[in-house]
N, CA and C of each residue as an Amber inpcrd file, in Angstrom:
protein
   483
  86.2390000 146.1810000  80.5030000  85.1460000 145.2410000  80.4940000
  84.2080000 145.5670000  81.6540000  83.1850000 145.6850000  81.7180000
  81.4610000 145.8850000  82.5690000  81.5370000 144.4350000  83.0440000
  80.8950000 144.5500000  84.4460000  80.6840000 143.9690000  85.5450000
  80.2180000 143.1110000  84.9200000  78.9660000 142.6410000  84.0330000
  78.3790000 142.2100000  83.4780000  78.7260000 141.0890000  82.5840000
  79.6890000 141.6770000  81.8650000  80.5630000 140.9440000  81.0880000
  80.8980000 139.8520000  81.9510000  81.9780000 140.0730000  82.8880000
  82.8050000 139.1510000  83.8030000  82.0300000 138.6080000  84.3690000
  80.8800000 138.5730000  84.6800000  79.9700000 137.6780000  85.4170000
  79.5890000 136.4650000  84.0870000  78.8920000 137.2780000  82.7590000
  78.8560000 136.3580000  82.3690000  79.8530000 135.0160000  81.5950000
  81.0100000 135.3330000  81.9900000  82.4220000 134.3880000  81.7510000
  82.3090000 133.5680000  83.0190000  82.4600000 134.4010000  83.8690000
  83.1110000 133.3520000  85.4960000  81.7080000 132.6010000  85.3960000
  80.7540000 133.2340000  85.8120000  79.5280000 132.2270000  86.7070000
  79.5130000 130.8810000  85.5760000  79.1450000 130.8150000  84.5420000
  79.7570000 129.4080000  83.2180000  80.4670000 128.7620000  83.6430000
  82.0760000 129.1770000  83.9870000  83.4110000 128.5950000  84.0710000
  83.1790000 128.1360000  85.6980000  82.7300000 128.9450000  86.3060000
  82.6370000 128.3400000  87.8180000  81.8860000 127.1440000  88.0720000
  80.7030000 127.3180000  87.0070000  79.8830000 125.7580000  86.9280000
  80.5450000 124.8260000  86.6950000  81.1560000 124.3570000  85.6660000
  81.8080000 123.3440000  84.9190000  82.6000000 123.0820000  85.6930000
  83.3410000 123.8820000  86.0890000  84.3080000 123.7430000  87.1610000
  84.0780000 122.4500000  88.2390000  82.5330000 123.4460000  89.2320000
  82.3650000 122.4380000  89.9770000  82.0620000 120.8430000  89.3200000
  81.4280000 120.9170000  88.7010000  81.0980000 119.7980000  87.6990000
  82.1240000 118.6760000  87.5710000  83.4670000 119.0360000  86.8540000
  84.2110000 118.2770000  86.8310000  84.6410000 117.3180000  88.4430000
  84.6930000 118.6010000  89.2290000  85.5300000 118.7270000  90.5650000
  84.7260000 117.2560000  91.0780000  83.0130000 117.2690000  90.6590000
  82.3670000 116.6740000  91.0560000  82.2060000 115.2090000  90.8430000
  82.4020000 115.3470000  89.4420000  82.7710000 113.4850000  88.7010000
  84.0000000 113.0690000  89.4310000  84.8930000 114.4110000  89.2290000
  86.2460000 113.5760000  89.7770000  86.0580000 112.8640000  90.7830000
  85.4270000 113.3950000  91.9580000  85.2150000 112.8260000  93.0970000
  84.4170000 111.6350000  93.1810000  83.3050000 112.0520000  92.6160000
  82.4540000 110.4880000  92.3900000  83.5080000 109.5490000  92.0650000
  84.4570000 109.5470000  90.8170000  84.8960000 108.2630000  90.4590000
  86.4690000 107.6990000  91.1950000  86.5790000 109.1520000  91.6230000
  87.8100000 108.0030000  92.3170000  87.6930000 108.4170000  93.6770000
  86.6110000 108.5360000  94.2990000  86.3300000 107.8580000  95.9940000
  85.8060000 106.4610000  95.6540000  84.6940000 106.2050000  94.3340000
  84.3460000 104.6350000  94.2140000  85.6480000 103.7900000  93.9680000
  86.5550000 104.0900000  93.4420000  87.8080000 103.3210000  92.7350000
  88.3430000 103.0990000  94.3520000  88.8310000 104.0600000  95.1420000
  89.2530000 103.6150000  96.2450000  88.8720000 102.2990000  97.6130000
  87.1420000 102.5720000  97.7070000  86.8130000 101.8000000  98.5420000
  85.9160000 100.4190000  97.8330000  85.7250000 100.4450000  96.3290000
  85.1330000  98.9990000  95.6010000  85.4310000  99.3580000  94.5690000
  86.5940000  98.0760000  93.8800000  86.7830000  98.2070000  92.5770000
  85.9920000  96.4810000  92.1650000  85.1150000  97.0160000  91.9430000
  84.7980000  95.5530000  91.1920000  84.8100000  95.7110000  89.5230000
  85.6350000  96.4810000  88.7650000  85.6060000  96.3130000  87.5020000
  87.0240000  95.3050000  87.5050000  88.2110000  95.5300000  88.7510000
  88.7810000  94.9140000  88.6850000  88.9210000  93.5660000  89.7810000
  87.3480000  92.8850000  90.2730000  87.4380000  92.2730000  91.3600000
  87.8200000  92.2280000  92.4790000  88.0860000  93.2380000  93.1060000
  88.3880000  93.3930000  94.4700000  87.5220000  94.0370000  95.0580000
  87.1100000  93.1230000  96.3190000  85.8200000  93.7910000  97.0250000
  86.5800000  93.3320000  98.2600000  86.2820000  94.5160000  98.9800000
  87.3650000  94.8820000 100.1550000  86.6410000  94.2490000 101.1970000
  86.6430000  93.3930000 102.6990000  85.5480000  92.7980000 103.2120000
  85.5540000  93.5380000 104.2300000  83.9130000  93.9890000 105.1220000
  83.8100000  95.0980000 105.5820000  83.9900000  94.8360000 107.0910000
  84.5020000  93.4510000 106.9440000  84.7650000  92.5740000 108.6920000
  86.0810000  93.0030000 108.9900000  87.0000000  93.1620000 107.7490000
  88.3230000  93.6640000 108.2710000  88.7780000  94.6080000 109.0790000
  89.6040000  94.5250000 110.3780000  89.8150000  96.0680000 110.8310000
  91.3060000  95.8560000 110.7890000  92.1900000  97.1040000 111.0810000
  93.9050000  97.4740000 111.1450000  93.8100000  96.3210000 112.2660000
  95.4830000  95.8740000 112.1430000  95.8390000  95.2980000 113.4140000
  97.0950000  95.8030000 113.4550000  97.6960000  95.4310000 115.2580000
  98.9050000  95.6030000 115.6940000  99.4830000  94.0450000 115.3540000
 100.0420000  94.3490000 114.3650000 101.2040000  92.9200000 114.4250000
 102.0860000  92.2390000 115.5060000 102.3410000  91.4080000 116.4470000
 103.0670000  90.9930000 117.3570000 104.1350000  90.0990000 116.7370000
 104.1900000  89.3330000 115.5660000 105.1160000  88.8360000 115.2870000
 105.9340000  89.9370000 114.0820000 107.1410000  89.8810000 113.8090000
 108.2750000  90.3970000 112.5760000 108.5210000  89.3840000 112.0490000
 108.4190000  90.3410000 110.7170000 109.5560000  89.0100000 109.4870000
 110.6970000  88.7120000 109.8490000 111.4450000  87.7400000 109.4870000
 112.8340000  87.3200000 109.3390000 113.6730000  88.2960000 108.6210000
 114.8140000  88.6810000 109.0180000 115.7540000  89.3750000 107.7650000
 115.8600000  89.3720000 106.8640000 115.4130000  89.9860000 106.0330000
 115.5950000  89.6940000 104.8050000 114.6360000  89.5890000 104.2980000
 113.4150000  88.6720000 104.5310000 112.5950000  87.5350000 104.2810000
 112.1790000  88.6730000 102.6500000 111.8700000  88.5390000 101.6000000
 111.0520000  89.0530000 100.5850000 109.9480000  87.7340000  99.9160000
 108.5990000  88.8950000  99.3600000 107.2210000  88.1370000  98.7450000
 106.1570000  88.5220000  99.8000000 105.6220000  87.1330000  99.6170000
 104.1820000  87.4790000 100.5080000 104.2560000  86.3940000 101.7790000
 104.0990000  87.4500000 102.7710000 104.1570000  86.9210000 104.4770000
 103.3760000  85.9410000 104.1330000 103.0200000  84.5080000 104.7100000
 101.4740000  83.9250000 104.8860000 101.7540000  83.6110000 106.6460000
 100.5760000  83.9220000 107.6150000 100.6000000  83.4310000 108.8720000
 100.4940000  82.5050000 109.2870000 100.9130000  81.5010000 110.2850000
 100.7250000  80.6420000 110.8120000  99.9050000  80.1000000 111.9620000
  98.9520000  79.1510000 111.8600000  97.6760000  79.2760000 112.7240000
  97.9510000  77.8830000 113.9040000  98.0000000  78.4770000 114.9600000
  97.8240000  77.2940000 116.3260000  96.7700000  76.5410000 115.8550000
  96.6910000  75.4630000 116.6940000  95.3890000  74.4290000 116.6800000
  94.5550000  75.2220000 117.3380000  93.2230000  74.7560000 116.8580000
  92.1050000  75.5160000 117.3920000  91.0890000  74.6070000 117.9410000
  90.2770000  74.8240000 118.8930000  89.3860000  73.9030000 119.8060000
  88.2100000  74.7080000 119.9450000  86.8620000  74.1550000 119.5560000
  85.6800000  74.9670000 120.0440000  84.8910000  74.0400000 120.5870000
  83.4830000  74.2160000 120.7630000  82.2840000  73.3750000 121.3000000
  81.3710000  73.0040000 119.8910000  81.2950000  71.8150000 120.0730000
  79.8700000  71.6510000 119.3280000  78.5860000  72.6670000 119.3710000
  78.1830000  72.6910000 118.2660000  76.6400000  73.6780000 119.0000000
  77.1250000  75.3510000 118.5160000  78.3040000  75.9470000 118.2190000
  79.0570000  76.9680000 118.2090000  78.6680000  77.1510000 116.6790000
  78.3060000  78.5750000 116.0670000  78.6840000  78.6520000 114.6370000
  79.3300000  80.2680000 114.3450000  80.0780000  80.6980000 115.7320000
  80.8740000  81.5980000 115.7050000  82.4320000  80.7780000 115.4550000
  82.9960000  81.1500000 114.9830000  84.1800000  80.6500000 114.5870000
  85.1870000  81.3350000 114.8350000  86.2320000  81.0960000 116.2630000
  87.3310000  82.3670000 116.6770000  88.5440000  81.7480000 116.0470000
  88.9240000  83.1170000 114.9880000  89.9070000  82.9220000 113.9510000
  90.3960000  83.7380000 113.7130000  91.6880000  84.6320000 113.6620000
  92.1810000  86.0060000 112.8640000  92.6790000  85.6900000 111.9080000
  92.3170000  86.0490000 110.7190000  92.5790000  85.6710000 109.3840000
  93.1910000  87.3070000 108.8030000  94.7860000  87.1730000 109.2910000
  95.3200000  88.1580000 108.6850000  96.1060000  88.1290000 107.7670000
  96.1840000  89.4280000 106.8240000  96.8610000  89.7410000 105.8540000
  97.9080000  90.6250000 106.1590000  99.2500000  89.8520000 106.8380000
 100.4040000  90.6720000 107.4140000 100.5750000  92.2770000 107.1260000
 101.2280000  93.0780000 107.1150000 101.2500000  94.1940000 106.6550000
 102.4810000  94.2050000 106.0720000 103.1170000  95.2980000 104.8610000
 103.9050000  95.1850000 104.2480000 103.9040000  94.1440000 102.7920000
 103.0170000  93.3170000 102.7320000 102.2240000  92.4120000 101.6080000
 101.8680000  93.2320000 100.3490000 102.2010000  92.5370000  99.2180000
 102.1370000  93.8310000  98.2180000 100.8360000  93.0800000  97.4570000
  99.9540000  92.6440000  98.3330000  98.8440000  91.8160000  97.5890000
  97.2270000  91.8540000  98.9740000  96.1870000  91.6820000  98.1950000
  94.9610000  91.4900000  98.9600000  95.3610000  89.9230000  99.1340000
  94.7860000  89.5830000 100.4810000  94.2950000  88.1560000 100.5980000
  92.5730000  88.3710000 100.8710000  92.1480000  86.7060000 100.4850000
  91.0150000  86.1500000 100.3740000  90.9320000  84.8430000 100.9520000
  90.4780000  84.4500000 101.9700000  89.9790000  83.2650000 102.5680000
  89.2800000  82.4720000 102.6460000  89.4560000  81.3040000 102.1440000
  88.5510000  80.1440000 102.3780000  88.5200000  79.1470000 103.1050000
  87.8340000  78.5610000 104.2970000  88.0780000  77.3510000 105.5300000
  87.3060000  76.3310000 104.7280000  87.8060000  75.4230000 104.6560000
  87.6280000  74.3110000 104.5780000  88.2210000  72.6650000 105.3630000
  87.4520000  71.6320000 105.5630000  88.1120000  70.6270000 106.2170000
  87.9380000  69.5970000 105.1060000  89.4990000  69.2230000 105.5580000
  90.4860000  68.4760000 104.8340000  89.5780000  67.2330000 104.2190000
  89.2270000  66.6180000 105.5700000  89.1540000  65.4140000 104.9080000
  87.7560000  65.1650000 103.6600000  86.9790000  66.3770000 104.1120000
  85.5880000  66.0480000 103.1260000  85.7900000  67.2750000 102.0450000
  86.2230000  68.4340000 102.3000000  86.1490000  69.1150000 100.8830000
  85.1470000  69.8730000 101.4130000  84.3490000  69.8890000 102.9000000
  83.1430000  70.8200000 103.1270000  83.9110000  71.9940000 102.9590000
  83.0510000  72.8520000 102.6050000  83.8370000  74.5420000 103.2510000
  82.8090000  75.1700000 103.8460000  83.5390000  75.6580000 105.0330000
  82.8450000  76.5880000 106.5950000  82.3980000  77.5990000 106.1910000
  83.3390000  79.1170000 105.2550000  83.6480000  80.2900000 105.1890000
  84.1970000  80.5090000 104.0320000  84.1320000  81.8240000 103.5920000
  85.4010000  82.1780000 102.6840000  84.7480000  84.0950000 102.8430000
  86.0530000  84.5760000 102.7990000  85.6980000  86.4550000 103.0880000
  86.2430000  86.9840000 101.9400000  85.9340000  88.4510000 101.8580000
  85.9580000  88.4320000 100.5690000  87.5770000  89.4010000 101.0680000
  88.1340000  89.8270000 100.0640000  89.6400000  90.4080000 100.0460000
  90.3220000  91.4050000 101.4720000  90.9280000  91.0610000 101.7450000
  91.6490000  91.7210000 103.3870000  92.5610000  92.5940000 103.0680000
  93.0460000  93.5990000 102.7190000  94.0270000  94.7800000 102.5840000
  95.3490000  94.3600000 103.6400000  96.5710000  94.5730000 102.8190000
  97.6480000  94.1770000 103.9000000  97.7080000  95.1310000 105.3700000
  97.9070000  94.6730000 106.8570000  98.2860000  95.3610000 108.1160000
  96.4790000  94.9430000 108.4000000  95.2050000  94.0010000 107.8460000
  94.0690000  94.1100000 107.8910000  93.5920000  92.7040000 108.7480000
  92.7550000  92.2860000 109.2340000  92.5040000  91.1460000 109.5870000
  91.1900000  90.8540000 109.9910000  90.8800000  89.7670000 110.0660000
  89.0470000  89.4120000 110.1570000  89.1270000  88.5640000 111.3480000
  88.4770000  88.9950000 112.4730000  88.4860000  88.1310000 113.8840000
  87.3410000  87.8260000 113.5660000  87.2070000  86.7280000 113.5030000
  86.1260000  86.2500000 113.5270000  85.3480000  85.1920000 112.5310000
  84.7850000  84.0040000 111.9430000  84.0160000  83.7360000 111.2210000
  82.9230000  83.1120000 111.4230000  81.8000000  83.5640000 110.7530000
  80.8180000  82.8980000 110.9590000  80.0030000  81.7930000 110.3110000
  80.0460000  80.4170000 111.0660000  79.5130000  79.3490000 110.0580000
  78.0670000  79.1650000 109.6960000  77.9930000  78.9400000 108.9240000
  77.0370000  78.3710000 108.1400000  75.9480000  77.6870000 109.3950000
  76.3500000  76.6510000 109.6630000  76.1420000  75.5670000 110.5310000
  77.1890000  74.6680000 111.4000000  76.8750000  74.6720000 112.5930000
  77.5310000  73.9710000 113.5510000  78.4120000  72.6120000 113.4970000
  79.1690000  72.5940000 113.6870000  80.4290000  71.5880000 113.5480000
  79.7260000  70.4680000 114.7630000  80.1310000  69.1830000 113.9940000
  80.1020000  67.7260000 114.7920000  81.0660000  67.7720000 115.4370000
  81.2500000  66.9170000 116.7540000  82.1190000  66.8100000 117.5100000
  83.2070000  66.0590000 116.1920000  84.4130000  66.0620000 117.3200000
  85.6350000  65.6390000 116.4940000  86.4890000  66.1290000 115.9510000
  87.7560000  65.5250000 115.5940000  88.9100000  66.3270000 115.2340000
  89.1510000  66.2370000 113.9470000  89.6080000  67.4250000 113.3060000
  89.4840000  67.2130000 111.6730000  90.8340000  68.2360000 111.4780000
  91.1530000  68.5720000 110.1070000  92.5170000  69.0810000 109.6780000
  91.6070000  69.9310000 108.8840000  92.2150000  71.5840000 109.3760000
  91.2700000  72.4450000 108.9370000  92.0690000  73.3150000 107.8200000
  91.7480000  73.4240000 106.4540000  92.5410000  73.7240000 105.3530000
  92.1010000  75.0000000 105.3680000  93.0820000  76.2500000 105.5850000
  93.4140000  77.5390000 104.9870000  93.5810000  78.1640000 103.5810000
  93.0270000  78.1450000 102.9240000  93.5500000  78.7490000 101.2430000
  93.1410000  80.3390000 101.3340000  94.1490000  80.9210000 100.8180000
  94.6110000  82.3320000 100.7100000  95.0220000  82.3950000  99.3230000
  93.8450000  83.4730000  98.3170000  94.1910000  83.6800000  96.8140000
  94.4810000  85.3100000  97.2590000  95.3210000  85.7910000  96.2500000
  95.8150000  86.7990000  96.1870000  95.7350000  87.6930000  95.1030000
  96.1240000  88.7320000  95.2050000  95.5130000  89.5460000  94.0370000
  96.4090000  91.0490000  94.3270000  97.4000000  91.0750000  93.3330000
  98.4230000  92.3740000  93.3790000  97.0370000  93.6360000  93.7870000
  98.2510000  94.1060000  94.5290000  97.5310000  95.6530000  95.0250000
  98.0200000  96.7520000  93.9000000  98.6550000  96.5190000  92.8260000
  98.8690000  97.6580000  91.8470000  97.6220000  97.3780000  90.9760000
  97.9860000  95.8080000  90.3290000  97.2010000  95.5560000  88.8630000
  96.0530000  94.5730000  89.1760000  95.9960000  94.4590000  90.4070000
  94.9860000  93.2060000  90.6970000  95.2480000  91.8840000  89.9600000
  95.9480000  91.4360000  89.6570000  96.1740000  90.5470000  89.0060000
  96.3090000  89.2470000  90.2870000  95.8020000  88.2110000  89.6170000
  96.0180000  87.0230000  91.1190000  97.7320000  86.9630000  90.7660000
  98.3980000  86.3280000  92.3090000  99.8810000  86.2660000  92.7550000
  99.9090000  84.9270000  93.1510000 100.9070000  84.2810000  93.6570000
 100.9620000  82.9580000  94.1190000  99.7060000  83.3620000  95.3870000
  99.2400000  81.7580000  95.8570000  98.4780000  81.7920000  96.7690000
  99.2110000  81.0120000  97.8200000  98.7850000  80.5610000  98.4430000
  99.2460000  79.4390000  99.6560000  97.8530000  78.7260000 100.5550000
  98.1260000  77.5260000 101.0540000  97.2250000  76.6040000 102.0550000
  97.9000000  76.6520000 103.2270000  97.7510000  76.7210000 104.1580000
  97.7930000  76.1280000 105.3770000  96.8240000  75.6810000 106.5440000
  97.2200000  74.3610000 106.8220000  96.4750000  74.1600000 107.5890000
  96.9230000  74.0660000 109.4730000  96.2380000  73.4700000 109.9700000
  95.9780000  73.2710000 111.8900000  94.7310000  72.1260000 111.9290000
  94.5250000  71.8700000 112.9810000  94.3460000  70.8040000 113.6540000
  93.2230000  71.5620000 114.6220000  91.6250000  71.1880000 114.0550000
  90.7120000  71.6490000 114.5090000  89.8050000  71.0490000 115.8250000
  89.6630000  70.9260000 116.9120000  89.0890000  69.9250000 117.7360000
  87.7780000  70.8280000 117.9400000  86.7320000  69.5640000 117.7830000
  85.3660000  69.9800000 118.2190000  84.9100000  69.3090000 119.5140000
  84.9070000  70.2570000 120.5270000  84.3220000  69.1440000 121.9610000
  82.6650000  69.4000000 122.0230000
């Protein structure tokens, strides 16, 4: 076979080649960092954390954390909060603040990757003085099939000075 020949086979096959190489990449770097065909939008406030607390022996499902009382100033619409999604969690969490007694809601972020956490939220508008019971809801959503998982509430004991 002439030089000619083989050029005109490879240089074809080398195109397509890249081609494919090229979709491939397009579609599953998008699948990795936003799947919204299957609702999960990853929130871009999240960073890794070092965990300081361990599970219990044994413990199996989904970690949920436990939040101290929290105290800020009136006038404030930074909101200091780590809203983590333990690591080892076989599910995204999603956050929503709300207080108890009226049903307002502060916040809500969009999905946290497990070992992930969001320092920080930012309100809307500034909190009245006073003490209120500040409701945590965490929806979940399997990290294989996305499918929602049990969720959980917890709350703490919010003081506004």
């Amino acid at each position: 076979m002439k030089i000619g020949k083989k050029l005109i086979i490879i240089i074809p096959s080398a195109v397509v080649l890249c081609a494919i190489c090229a979709i491939a990449g397009i579609f599953f770097g998008h699948q990795i960092n936003y799947d919204n065909s299957q609702g999960v939008v990853l929130d871009n406030d999240a960073s890794s954390v070092t965990e300081t607390t361990s599970p219990e022996n044994g413990s199996q499902g989904i970690k949920v954390p436990g939040y101290a009382d929290i105290e800020i100033d009136s006038g404030v619409t930074n909101f200091p909060i780590t809203l983590l999604n333990p690591s080892g969690n076989p599910c995204y969490f999603k956050f929503t603040l709300s207080l108890d007694e009226t049903g307002e809601e502060l916040g809500t972020t969009d999905y946290v990757k497990p070992g992930d956490a969001i320092k920080g939220l930012e309100l809307s508008s500034p909190l009245k003085q006073g003490e209120y019971m500040l409701d945590i809801n965490i929806q979940t959503k399997s990290l294989d099939t996305q499918e929602a998982m049990n969720g959980a509430s917890v709350q703490t004991k919010l003081k506004v000075n």
